[in-house]
C-alpha positions as CSV (number, residue, x, y, z in Angstrom):
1,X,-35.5,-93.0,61.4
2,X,-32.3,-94.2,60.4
3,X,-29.2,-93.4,62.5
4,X,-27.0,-91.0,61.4
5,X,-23.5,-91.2,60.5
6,X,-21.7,-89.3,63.1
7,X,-18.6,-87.0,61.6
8,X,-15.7,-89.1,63.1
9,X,-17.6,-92.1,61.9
10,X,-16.1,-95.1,64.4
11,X,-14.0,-92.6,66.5
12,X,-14.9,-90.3,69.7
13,X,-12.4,-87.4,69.1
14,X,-10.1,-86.3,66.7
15,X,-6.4,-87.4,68.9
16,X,-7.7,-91.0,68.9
17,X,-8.3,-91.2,64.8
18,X,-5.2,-89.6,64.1
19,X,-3.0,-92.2,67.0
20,X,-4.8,-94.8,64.9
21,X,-3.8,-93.8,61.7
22,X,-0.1,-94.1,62.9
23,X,2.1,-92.3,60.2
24,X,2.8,-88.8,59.2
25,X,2.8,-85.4,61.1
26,X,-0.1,-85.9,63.3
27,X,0.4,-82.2,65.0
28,X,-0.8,-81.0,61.4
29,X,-3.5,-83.8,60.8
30,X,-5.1,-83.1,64.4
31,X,-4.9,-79.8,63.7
32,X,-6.7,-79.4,60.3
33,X,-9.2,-82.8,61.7
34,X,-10.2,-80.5,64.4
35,X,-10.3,-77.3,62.0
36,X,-13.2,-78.8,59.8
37,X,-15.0,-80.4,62.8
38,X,-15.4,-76.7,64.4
39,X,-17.4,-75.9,61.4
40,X,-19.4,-79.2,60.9
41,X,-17.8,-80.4,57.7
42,X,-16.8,-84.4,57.0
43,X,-13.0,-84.1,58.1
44,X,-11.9,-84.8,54.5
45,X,-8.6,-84.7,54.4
46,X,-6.5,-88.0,53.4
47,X,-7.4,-91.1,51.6
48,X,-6.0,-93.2,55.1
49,X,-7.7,-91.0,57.5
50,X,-11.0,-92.0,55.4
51,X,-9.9,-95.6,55.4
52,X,-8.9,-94.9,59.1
53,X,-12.5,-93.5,59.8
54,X,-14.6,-96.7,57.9
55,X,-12.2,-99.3,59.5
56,X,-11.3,-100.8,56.1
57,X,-8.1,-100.5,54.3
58,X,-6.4,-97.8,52.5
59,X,-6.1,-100.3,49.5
60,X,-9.7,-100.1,49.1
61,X,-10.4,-96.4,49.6
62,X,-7.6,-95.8,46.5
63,X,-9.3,-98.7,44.4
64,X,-12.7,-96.0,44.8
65,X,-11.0,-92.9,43.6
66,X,-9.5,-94.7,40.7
67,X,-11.8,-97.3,39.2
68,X,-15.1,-94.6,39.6
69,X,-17.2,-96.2,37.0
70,X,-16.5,-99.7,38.7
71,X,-17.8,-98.6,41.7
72,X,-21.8,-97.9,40.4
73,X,-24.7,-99.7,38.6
74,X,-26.5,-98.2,35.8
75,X,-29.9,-98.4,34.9
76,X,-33.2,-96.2,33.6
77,X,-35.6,-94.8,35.6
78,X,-39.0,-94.0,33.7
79,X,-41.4,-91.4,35.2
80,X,-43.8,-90.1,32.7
81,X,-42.4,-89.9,29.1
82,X,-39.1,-88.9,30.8
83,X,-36.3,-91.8,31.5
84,X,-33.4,-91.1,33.4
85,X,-30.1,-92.5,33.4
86,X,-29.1,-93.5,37.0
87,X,-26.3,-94.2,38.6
88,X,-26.3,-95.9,41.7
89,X,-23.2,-96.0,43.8
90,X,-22.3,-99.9,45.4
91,X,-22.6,-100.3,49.1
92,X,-18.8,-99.1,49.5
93,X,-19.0,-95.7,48.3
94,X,-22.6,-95.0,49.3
95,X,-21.3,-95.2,52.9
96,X,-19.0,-92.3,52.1
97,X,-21.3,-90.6,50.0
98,X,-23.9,-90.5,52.8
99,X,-21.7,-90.0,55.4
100,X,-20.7,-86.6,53.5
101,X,-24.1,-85.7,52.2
102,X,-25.7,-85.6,55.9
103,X,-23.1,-83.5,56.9
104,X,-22.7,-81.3,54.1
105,X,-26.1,-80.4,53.7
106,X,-26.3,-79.2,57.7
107,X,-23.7,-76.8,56.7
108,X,-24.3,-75.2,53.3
109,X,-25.7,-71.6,53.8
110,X,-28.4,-71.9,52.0
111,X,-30.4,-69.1,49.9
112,X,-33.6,-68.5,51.5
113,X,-35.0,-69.7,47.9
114,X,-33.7,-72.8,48.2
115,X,-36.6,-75.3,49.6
116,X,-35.3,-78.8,47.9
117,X,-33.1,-81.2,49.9
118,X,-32.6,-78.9,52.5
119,X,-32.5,-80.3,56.3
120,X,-35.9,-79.7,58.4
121,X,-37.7,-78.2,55.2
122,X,-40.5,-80.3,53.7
123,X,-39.6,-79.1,49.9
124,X,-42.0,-79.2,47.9
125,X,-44.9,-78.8,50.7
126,X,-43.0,-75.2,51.5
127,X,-41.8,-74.7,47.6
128,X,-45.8,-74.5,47.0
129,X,-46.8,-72.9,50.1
130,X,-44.7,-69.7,49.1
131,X,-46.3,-68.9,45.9
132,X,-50.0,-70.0,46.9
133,X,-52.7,-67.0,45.9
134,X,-50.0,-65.8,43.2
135,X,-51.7,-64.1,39.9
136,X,-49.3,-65.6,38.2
137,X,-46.8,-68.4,37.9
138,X,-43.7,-69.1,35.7
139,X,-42.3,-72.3,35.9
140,X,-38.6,-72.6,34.4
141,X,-36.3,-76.0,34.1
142,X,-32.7,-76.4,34.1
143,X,-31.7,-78.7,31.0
144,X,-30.0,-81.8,32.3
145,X,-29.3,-80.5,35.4
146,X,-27.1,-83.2,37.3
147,X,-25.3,-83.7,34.4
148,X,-23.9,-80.0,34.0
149,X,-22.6,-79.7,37.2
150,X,-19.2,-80.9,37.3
151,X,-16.0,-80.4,39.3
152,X,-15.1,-76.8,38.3
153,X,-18.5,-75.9,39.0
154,X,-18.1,-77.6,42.6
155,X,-14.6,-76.6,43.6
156,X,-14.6,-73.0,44.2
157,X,-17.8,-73.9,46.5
158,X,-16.2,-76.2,48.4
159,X,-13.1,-73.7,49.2
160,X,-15.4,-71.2,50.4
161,X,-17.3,-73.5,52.7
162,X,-13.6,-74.3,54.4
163,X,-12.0,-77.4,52.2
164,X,-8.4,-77.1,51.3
165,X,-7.6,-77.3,47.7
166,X,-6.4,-81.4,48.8
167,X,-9.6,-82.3,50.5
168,X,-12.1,-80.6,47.9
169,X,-10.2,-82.7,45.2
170,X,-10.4,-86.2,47.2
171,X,-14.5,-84.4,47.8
172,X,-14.8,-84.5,44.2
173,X,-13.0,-87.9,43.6
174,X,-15.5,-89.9,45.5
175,X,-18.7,-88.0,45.0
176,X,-18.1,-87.2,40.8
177,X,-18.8,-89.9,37.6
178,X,-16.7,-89.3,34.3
179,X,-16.9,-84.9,35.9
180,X,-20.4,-85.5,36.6
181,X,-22.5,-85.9,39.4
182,X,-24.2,-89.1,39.5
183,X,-28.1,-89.1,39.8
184,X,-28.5,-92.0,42.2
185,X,-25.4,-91.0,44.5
186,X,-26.6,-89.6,47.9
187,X,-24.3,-86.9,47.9
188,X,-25.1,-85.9,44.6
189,X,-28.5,-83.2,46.3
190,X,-26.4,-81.2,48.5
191,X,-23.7,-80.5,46.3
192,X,-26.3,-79.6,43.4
193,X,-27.3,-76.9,45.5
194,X,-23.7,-75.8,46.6
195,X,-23.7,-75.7,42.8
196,X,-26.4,-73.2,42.1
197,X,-25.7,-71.3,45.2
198,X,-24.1,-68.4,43.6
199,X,-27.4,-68.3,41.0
200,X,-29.5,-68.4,43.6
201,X,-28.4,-65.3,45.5
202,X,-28.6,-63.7,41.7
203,X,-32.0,-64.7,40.8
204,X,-33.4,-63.4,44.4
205,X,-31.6,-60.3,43.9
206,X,-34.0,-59.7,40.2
207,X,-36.9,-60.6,42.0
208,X,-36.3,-58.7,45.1
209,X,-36.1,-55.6,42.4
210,X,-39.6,-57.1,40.7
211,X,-41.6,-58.0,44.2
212,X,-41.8,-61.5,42.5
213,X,-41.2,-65.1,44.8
214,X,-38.7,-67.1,43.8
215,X,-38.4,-70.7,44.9
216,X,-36.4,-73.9,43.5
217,X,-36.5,-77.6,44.3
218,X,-33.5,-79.0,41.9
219,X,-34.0,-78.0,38.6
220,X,-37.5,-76.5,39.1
221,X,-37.6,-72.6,39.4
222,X,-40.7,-71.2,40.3
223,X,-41.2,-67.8,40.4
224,X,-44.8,-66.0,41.1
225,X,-45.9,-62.5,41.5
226,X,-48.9,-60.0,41.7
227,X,-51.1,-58.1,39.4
228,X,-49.9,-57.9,36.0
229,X,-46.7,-59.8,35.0
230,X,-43.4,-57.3,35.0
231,X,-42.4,-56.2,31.6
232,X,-39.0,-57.6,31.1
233,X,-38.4,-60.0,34.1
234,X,-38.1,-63.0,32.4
235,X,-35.4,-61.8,30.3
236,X,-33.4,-60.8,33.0
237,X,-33.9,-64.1,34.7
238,X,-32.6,-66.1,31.7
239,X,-29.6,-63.5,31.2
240,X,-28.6,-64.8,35.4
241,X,-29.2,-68.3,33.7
242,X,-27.5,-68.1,30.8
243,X,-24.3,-65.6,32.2
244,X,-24.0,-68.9,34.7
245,X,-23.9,-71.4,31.3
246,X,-27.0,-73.3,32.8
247,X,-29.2,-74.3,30.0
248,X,-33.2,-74.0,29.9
249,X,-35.3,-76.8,29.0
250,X,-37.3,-74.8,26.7
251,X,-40.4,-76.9,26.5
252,X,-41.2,-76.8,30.5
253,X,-41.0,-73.1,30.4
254,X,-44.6,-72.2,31.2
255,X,-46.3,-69.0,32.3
256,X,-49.8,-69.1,33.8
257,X,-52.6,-66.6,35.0
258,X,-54.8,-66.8,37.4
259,X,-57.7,-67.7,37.8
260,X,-56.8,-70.6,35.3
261,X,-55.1,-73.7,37.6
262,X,-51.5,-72.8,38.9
263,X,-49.6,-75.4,39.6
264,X,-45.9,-75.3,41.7
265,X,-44.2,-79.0,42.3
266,X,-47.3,-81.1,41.0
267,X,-49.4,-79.0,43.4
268,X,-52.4,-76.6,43.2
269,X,-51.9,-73.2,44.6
270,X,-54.6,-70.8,43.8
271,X,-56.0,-70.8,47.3
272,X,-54.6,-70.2,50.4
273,X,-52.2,-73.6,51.0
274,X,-51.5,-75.6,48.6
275,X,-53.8,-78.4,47.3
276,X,-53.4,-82.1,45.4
277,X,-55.2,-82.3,42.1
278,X,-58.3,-83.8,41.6
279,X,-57.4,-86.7,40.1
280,X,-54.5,-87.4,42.3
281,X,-57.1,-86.6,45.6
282,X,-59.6,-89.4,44.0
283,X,-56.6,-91.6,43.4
284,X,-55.8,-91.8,47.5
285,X,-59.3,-92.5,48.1
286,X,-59.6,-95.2,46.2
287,X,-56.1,-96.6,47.8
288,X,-57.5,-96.5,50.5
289,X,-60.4,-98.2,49.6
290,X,-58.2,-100.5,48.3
291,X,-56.1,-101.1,51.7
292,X,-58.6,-101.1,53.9
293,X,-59.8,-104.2,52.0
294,X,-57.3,-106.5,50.9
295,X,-54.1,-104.6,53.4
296,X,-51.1,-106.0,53.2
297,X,-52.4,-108.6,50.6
298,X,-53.1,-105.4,47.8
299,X,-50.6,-105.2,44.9
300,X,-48.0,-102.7,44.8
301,X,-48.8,-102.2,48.9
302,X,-46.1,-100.3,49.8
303,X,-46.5,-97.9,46.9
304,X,-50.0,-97.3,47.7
305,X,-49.1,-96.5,51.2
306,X,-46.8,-94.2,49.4
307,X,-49.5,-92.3,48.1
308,X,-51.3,-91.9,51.1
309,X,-48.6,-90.9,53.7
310,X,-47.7,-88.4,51.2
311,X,-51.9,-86.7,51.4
312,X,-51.8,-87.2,54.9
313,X,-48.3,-85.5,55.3
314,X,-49.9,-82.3,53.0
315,X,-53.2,-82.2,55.4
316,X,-50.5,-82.2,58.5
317,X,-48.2,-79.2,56.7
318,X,-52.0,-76.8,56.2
319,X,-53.3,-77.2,59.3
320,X,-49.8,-77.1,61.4
């Protein structure tokens, strides 16, 4: 496990980071320091406290918040037919982005929906688990989902959560691309689901009304119910969607009955916890197979190690 970036980063208290940032009315940089520490958020609130924090200098911090696209590598990521366009912050800013996205994500009131990137919660394991014996399932997307969220979406959030209007802005400097946020940036998950938050609590509210689950990892809304499928929930569901200008991708939408397969997050969940494929299940075996015979030596070893860890975490999450 990798150690975690503590709040004050290099410093034990709040007095001894401001005394070494040496300028300015301390009383009121103590005081709003110690203000976001009492609720758990990344003490945000100048560009030299940051540099103060990371032990580097100011100059570099302000070269980050104003050369943004200098400061990540682009490439595609194919998975399927779909290919991504990520964007992958350089060892500078991923400190701060990580840094902020440990924190952030402890603190977010999360939406009992919510099962993706959330702290202590094995997403799509639970995500599955919720809607296993459904009758039905109905799977909804959100079109380009990174891409839509930018900083108007993102500041009122951060307000609420306790960020003064300076500190959500220098938030959004370091953790936005071009009023984007970056798929590849660590901090990039949390604030996706600060986001959506406000949808989320909608959405639960139309299914609480129509006795239907409701569950999302990112993008992927599942929602899954009993007995015959309610006349006119769907529309109401796109109407949240669509009063919230997020955009479905149409071709993922997809409905499905019982007893025909229903699948939630790439798993099966007709019976009682949720099950891998198949295919995928004859896939481990024969990585096994494959490992217990050649080991280290196999091609592509770690990713076949992967693939097991990931069927031997599911059989720990049933019978736990």
């Amino acid at each position: 496990m990798k150690a975690e970036l503590p709040l004050l980063l290099s410093f034990q208290d709040s007095r001894s980071l401001t005394e070494a940032m040496n300028h300015g009315d301390t009383v009121n940089q103590i005081n709003e320091i110690e203000r976001l520490l009492a609720i758990g958020l990344p003490p945000v609130i100048s560009l030299s406290s940051l540099a103060t924090m990371l032990g580097v200098s100011v100059n570099i911090i302000q070269y980050i918040v104003r050369h943004p696209s200098k400061m990540y590598d682009a490439f595609e990521l194919k998975k399927g037919r779909k290919v991504r366009q990520i964007s992958a912050p350089r060892v500078a800013l991923k400190v701060i982005q990580s840094w902020f996205s440990v924190h952030l994500a402890k603190v977010i009131p999360y939406p009992n929906s919510v099962v993706g990137f959330r702290p202590g919660v094995p997403g799509v394991f639970e995500g599955a688990s919720r809607h296993c014996q459904a009758s039905w399932v109905l799977n909804l997307d959100i079109k380009d989902f990174f891409d839509s969220i930018n900083r108007e979406r993102l500041k009122r959030p951060l307000l609420e959560l306790g960020y003064t209007e300076k500190s959500a802005d220098l938030v959004l400097d370091l953790c936005t691309l071009s009023d984007q946020l970056p798929q590849g940036a660590p901090s990039s998950p949390p604030l996706s689901n600060l986001a959506f938050m406000r949808t989320d609590k909608q959405l639960e509210e139309v299914c609480s009304r129509f006795k239907v689950k409701y569950t999302r990892y990112a993008d992927d809304l599942i929602f899954s119910g009993e007995g015959e499928f309610p006349e006119g929930f769907d529309t109401e569901i796109k109407d949240v969607l669509a009063g919230n200008d997020w955009e479905m991708a149409e071709s993922k939408e997809q409905l499905v009955f019982a007893p025909k397969r229903l699948k939630v997050l790439g798993l099966i969940v007709n019976d009682a916890v949720p099950k891998l494929t198949k295919g995928y299940r004859n896939k481990v075996r024969a990585y096994k197979h494959v490992l217990s015979s050649k080991g280290s030596e196999a091609d592509n070893f770690a990713v076949l190690q992967g693939h097991i860890a990931y069927h031997d975490s599911l059989v720990k999450f049933n019978s736990d």
